[in-house]
C-alpha positions as a Markdown table, in Angstrom:
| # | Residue | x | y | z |
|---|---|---|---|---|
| 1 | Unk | 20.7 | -9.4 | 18.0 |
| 2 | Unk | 20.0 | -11.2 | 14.9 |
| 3 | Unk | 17.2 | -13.2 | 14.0 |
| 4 | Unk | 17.2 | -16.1 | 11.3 |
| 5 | Unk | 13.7 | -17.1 | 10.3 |
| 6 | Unk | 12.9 | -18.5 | 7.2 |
| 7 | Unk | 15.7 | -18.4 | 5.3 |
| 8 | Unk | 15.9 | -14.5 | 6.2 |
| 9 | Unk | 18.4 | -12.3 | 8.4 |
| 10 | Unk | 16.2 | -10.3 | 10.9 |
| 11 | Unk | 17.6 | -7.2 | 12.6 |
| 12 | Unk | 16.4 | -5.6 | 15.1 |
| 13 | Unk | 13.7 | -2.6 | 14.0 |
| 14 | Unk | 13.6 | 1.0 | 15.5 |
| 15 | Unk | 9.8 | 0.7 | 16.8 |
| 16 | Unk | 9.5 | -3.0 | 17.6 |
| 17 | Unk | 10.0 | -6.0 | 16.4 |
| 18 | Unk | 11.9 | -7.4 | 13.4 |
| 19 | Unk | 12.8 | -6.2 | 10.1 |
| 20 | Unk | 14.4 | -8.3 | 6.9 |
| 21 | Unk | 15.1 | -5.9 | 3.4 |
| 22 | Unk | 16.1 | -7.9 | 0.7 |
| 23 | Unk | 17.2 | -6.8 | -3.0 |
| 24 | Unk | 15.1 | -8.2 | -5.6 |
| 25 | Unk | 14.3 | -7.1 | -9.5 |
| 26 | Unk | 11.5 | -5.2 | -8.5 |
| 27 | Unk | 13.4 | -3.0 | -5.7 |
| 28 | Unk | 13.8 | -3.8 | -2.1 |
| 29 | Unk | 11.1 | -6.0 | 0.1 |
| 30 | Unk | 10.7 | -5.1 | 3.9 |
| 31 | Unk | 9.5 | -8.2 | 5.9 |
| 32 | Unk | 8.9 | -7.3 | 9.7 |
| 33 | Unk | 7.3 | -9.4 | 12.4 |
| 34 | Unk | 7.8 | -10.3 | 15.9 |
| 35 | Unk | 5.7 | -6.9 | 17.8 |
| 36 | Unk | 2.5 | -6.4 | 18.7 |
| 37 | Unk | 1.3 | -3.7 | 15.7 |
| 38 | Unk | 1.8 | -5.7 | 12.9 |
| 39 | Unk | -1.2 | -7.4 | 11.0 |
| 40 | Unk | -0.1 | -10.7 | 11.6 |
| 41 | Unk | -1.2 | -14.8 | 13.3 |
| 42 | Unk | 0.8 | -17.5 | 14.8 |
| 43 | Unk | 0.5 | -19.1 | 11.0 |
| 44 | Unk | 1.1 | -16.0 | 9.1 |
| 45 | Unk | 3.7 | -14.5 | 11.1 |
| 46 | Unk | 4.8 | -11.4 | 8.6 |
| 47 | Unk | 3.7 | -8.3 | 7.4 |
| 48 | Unk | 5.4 | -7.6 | 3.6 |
| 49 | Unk | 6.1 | -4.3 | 2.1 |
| 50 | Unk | 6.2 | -5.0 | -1.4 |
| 51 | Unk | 8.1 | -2.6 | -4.0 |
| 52 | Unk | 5.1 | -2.5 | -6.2 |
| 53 | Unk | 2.2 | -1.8 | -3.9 |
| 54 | Unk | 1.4 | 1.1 | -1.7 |
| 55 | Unk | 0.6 | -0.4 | 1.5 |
| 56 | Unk | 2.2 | -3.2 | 3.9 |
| 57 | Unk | 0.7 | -6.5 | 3.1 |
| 58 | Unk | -0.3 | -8.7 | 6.4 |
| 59 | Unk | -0.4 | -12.2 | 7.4 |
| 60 | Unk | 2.1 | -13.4 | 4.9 |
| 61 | Unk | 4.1 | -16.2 | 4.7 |
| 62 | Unk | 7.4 | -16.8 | 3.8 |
| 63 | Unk | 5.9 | -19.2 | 1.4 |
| 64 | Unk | 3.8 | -16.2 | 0.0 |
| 65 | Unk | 7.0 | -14.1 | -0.1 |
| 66 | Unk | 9.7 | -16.7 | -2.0 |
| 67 | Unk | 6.9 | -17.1 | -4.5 |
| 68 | Unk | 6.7 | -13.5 | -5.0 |
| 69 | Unk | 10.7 | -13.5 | -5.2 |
| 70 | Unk | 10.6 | -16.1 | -7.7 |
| 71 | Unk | 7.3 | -15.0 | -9.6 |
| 72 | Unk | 8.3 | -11.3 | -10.3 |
């Protein structure tokens, strides 16, 4: 099943949840949400993997994440 949220195609993701990769300049984001483990809230419903940073980023918005896009 897919999942459109935000202006980004969800699939489903092998230990829960949802999962979005998308191609950017900087190498490929992971956005996942919808289980249980993930640092996220009702308001910030995403945890990011960013290509430059070692470590998932939590409670994101897609607002945060389209400004990275665009920023970087």
């Amino acid at each position: 099943m897919i999942l459109i949220k935000d202006d980004m195609i969800f699939v489903p993701y092998l230990y829960g949840g949802y999962q979005c990769k998308m191609k950017t300049k900087r190498g490929i984001i992971s956005v996942r949400c919808g289980s249980d483990t993930l640092f996220t809230s009702k308001d910030e419903p995403y945890e990011v993997w960013y290509p430059d940073r070692d470590e998932p980023n939590g409670y994101q918005t897609a607002d945060d994440i389209w400004k990275y896009i665009r920023i970087k």
